[in-house]
Every structure is written in structure tokens, then in C-alpha cells.
C-alpha positions as CSV (number, residue, x, y, z in Angstrom):
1,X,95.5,105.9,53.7
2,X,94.7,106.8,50.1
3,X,94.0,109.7,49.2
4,X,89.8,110.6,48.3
5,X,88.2,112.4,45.7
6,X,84.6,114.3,46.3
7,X,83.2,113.6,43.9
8,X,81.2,110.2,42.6
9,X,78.0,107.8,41.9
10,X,76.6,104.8,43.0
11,X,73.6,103.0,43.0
12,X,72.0,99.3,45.0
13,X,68.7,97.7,44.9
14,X,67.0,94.9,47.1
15,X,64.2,92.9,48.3
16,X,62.9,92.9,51.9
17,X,59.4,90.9,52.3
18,X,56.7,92.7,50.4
19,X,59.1,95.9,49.7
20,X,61.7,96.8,46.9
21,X,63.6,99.5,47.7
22,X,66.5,101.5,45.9
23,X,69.7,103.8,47.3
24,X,71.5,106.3,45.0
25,X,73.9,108.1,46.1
26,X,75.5,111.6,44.4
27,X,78.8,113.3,45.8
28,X,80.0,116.3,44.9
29,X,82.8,119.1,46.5
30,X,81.9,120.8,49.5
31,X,84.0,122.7,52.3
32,X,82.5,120.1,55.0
33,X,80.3,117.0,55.5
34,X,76.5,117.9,54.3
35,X,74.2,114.3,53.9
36,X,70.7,115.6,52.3
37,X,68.6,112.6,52.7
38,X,65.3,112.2,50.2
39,X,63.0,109.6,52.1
40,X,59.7,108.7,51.0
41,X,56.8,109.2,54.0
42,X,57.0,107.3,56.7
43,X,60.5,106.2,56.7
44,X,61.9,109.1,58.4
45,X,63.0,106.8,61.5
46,X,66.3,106.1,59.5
47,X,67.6,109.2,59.4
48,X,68.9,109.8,62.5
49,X,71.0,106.0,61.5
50,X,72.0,106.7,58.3
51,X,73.7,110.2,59.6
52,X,75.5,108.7,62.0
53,X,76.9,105.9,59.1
54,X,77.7,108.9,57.2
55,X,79.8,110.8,59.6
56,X,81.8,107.7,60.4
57,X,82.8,107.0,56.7
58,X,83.1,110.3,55.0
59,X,84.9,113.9,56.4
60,X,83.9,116.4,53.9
61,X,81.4,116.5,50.4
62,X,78.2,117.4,49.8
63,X,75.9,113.8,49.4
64,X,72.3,113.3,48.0
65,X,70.9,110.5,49.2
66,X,67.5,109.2,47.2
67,X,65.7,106.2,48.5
68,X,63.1,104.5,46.8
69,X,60.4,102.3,48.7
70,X,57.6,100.4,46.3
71,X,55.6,97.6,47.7
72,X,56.1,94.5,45.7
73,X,52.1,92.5,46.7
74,X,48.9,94.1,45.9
75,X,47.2,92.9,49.4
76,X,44.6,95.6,50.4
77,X,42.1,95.7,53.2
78,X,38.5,96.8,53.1
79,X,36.5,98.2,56.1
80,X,32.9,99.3,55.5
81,X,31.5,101.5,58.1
82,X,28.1,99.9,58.3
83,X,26.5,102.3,61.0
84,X,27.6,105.1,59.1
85,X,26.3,103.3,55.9
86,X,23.0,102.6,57.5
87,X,22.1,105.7,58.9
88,X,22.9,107.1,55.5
89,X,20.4,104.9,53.7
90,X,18.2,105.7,55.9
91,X,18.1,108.8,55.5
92,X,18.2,109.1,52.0
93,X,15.6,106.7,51.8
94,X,13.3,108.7,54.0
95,X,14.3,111.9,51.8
96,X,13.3,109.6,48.7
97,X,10.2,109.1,49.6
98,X,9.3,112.6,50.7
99,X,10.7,114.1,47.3
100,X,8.8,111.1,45.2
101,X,12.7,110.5,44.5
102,X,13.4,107.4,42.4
103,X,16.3,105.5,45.1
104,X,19.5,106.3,45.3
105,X,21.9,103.2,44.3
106,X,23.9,101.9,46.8
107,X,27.4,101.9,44.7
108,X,26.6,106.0,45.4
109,X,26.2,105.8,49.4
110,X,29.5,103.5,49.2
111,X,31.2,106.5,47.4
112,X,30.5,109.1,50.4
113,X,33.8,109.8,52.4
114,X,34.3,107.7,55.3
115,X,31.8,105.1,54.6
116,X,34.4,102.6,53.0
117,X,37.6,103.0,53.2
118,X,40.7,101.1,51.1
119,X,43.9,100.5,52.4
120,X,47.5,98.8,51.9
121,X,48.6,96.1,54.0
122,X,50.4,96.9,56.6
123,X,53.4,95.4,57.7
124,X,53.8,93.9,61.1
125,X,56.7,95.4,63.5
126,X,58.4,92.1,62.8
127,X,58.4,92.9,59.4
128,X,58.5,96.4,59.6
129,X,62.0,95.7,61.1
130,X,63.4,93.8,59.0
131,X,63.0,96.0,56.1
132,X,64.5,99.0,57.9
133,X,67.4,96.6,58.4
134,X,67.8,95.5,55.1
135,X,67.5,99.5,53.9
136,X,70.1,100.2,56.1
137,X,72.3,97.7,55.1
138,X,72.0,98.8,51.5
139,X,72.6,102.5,52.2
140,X,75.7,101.4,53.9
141,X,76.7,99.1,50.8
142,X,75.7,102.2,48.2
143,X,78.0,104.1,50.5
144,X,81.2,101.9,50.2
145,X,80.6,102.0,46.4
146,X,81.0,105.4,46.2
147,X,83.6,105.7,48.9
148,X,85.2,102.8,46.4
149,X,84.7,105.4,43.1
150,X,85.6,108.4,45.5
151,X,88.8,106.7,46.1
152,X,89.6,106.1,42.6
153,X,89.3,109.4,41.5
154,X,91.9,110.3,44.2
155,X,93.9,108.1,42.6
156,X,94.3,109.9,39.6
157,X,93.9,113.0,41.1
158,X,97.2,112.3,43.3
159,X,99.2,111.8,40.1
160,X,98.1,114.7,38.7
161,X,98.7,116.8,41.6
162,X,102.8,115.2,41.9
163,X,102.8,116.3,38.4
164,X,102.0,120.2,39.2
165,X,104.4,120.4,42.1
166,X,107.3,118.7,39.8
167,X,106.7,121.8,37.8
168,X,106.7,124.1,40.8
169,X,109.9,122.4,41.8
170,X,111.2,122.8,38.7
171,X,110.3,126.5,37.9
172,X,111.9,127.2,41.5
173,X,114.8,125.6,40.6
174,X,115.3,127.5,37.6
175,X,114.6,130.9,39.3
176,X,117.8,130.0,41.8
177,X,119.9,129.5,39.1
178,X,118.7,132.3,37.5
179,X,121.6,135.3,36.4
180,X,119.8,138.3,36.9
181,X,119.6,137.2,40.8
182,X,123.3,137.8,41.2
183,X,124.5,141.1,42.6
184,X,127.0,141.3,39.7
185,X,124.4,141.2,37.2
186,X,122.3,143.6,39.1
187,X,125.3,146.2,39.2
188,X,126.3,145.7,35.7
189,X,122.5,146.6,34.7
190,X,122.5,149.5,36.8
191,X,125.4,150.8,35.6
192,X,124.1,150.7,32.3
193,X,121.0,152.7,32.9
194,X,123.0,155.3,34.9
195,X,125.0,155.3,31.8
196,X,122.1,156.1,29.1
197,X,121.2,158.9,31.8
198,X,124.5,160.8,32.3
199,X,125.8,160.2,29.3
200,X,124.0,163.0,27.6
201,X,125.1,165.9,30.0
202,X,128.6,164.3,30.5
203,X,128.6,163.3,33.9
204,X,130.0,160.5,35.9
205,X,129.0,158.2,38.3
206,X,131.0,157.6,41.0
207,X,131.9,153.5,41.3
208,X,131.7,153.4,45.3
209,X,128.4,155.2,44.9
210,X,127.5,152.6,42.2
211,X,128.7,150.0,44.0
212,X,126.4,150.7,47.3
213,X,122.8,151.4,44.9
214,X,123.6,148.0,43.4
215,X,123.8,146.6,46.5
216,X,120.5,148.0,48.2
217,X,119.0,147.2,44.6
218,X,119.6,143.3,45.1
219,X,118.6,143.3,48.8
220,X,115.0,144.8,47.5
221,X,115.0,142.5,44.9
222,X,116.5,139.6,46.7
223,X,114.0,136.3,46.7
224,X,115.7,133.9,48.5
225,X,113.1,133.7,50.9
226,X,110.7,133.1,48.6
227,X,112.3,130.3,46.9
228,X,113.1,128.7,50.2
229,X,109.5,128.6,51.1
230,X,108.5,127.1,48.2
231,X,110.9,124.3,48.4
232,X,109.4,123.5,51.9
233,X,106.1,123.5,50.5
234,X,106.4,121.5,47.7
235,X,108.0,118.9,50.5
236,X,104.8,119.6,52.6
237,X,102.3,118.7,50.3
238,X,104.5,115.8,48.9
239,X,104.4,114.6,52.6
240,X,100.5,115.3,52.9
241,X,99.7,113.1,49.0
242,X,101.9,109.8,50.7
243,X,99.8,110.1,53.5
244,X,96.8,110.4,51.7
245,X,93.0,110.2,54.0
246,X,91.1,114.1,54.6
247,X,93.9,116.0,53.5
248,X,92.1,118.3,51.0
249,X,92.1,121.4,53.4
250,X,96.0,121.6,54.8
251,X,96.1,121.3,50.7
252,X,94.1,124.1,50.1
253,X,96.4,126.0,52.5
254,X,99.4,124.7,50.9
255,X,98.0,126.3,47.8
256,X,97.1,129.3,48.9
257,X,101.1,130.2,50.7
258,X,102.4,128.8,46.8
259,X,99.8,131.2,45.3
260,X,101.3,134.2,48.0
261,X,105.4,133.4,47.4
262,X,104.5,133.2,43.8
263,X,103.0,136.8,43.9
264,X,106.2,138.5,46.0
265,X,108.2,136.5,43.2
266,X,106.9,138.0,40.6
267,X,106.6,141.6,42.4
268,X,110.5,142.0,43.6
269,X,111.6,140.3,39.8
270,X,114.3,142.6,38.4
271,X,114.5,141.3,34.9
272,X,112.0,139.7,32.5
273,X,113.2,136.2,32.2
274,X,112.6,136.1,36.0
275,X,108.9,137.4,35.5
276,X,108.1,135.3,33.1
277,X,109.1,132.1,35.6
278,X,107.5,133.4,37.8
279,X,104.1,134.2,35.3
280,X,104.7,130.4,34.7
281,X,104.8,129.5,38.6
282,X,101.6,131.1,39.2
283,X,99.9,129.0,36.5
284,X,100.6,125.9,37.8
285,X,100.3,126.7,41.1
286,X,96.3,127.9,39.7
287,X,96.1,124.6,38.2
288,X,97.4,123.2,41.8
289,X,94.9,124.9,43.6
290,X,91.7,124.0,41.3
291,X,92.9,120.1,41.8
292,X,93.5,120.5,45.5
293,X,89.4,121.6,45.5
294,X,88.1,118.3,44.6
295,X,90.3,116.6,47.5
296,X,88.5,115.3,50.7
């Protein structure tokens, strides 16, 4: 499966009998699946549908969906409430006369609420159906569009991703072979610091005795765990990019146990040019993680 982006566009239009409508679809991170649906009135009935569509194609991102619904004819329907328009007249005829009134016109009684009423067409269930079809069918196409651009992006996200853990493989590899790891070099440094110390009041340190700090120093200092861990993590997540589909959280883990080993790294380093690989681990590994977030 390839591997999916979060984040992308897309946009489809159509014509069903009287009624153009219009999908557009925004996707953007999220930690789970969240499908906000903007319908105009009266077209609620798809929801439940275009949910279900939703959940079937997509695992995680937040989605706004906007639908658009403008009848194409101009048919309307007129219905004149003649009793209520009669007894009206009536009336204000009667009134009229009582007041010496000059008449009311009759363009003024049609006016008064619920005397005449205008109204849009309305479709018949037949018809009604088939639109709700055709919507449907274009939410699902807008939907592959931007599954199609959400898979792009993962494209290119993947190879940026194999870049950061080739440079978590490499800093790790360059921490292993690093000198100030070795016991030796551990000894030899602190028998140069005992040195400066007892040098001034002219004692000695024994080389047994010197022998045995060194070696508790380098079992404190030791990060062979560390490094192992981050080998099999960097195999992990190598394993999780060829695999590709919703991988995006067991990434974000991943990241998060690089983001811990590099910390312990850089907290048991003995000597600077081991802190400043592991100061460089942690960036990438930063980098790493900010990727991993836009990874379904």
C-alpha cells in the first residue's frame, strides 16, 4: 500500500435534472477520522451515506466537506388563497365605506401574508432520487481526487522521511565508532584530571584504584544500549514506509522512543564530540517527528 499524506484539495461539479450541484473537499492533520459535512437545507438525508463512504476510504484527517445545491430552471408555482382573499375584500370594502375610504387596490390585499403564496418547483421522488444519486456519486469521486493528491504527497513525504533516518543511521553509526566510548580512553582522561588535582599537593593515585573508577566511569557512561535501540528503530520504521497504508501513528511512536534514546545519549555522553552527535541526532530526529505528523 502507499503510503498517505493528510493533507489535500479537491473539487467536482455536475448536473442532475433541474439541479447543479458542487463538492469541495479540504483535508488537513488530525489524530483520527473527523468528516464535517456543510449541506445546504434539506439535503441532510445524505449524511448518514456520505459518512459511511468516508470511514471506508480514509483512517485518520480532519475533512470539510462543502456541497453546493442551485436549481438550474426558473419554474415556480402560484397558489392564491381565494377564500382568504375574499373575505379580506370584503372586509375592507365594508370598512371603506364606513370610513368614506377611497378603495383599497387589489395588488395591496395580494401583498397580505398567506393570501398568495410563491414557490419553487418541486421535484418529484423520482427525481428527487436521482439527484441524491448523482450527489453521491460526486462526493465519492471528489473523495478519490483527494485520496489521489493525499497519496502524492505521501509520496514525497516517504522520501523525505528515508532521508532523516539515513542520517539517524548515520549519526549512530558514528557514535559506535566513536573514541571516547572506549574504556581506555575513558581511563586515560581520568587519569589526567586526577592528575591536575594531586599534582599540586604531591600525591599519587594508586593505578589499581585508577583502574577500577575508570571502569565504573564507562559502565555509567556506557550507551550501547542506546545505540542498539536505535538501530532497531531505524529498521522499524524502514519496515513500516515499505509497507506504507495508516501507518502515521506506530510512526509517531517510533519517533517518540528516537526522540527518548537520543536524550539518554546525550545525558550519559562523556566527551564533547559525542554530545555534539548526539545534539545532531536529536535534530533530525525533531525533523523526523514533525514529518511523521502529516502521515495517515
Amino acid at each position: 500500500m502507499a503510503l498517505a499524506s493528510m493533507t489535500g484539495f479537491s473539487r467536482t461539479q455536475g448536473l442532475s435534472g433541474a439541479w447543479n450541484w458542487a463538492w469541495e473537499l479540504k483535508s488537513v492533520n488530525g489524530k483520527g477520522l473527523d468528516l464535517r459535512l456543510r449541506l445546504p437545507a434539506g439535503w441532510d438525508v445524505l449524511e448518514a451515506s456520505l459518512k459511511a463512504i468516508a470511514a471506508s476510504r480514509l483512517s485518520r484527517g480532519n475533512i470539510n466537506a462543502n456541497l453546493t445545491m442551485t436549481r438550474g430552471d426558473s419554474a415556480v408555482s402560484v397558489r392564491v388563497n381565494e377564500d382568504v382573499l375574499r373575505a379580506v375584500a370584503a372586509t375592507v370594502s365594508r370598512i371603506a365605506r364606513e370610513m368614506d375610504a377611497p378603495p383599497v387596490q387589489l395588488e395591496s390585499l395580494l401583498s397580505l401574508k398567506g393570501v398568495m403564496e410563491i414557490a419553487e418547483a418541486e421535484d418529484t421522488p423520482e427525481e428527487r432520487k436521482a439527484v441524491e444519486t448523482a450527489v453521491i456519486a460526486g462526493f465519492e469521486a471528489a473523495l478519490e481526487a483527494l485520496i489521489a493528491m493525499r497519496a502524492s504527497e505521501g509520496a514525497a513525504l516517504g522520501v523525505v522521511l528515508k532521508e532523516r533516518l539515513d542520517g539517524i543511521e548515520r549519526l549512530t553509526a558514528m557514535a559506535e565508532a566513536n573514541p571516547a566510548r572506549q574504556p581506555e580512553a575513558i581511563r586515560a582522561k581520568l587519569a589526567e584530571q586526577i592528575a591536575v588535582l594531586t599534582n599540586a599537593g604531591g600525591k599519587t593515585f594508586e593505578p589499581d584504584r585508577l583502574h577500577q573508577e575508570a571502569l565504573l566511569l564507562a559502565s555509567k557512561v556506557d550507551v550501547r544500549e542506546e545505540l542498539d535501540r536505535l538501530v532497531a528503530h531505524v529498521a522499524a520504521a524502514r519496515a513500516m514506509l515499505a509497507e506504507g497504508g495508516a501507518v502515521g501513528r506506530r510512526l509517531d511512536f517510533l519517533a517518540q522512543e528516537f526522540n527518548r534514546e537520543t536524550n539518554t545519549l546525550c545525558s550519559k555522553a562523556n566527551d564533547v564530540s559525542l554530545t555534539a552527535i548526539g545534539l545532531e541526532l536529536k535534530g533530525i530526529v525533531e525533523q523526523f517527528r514533525e514529518q511523521v505528523q502529516n502521515i495517515e
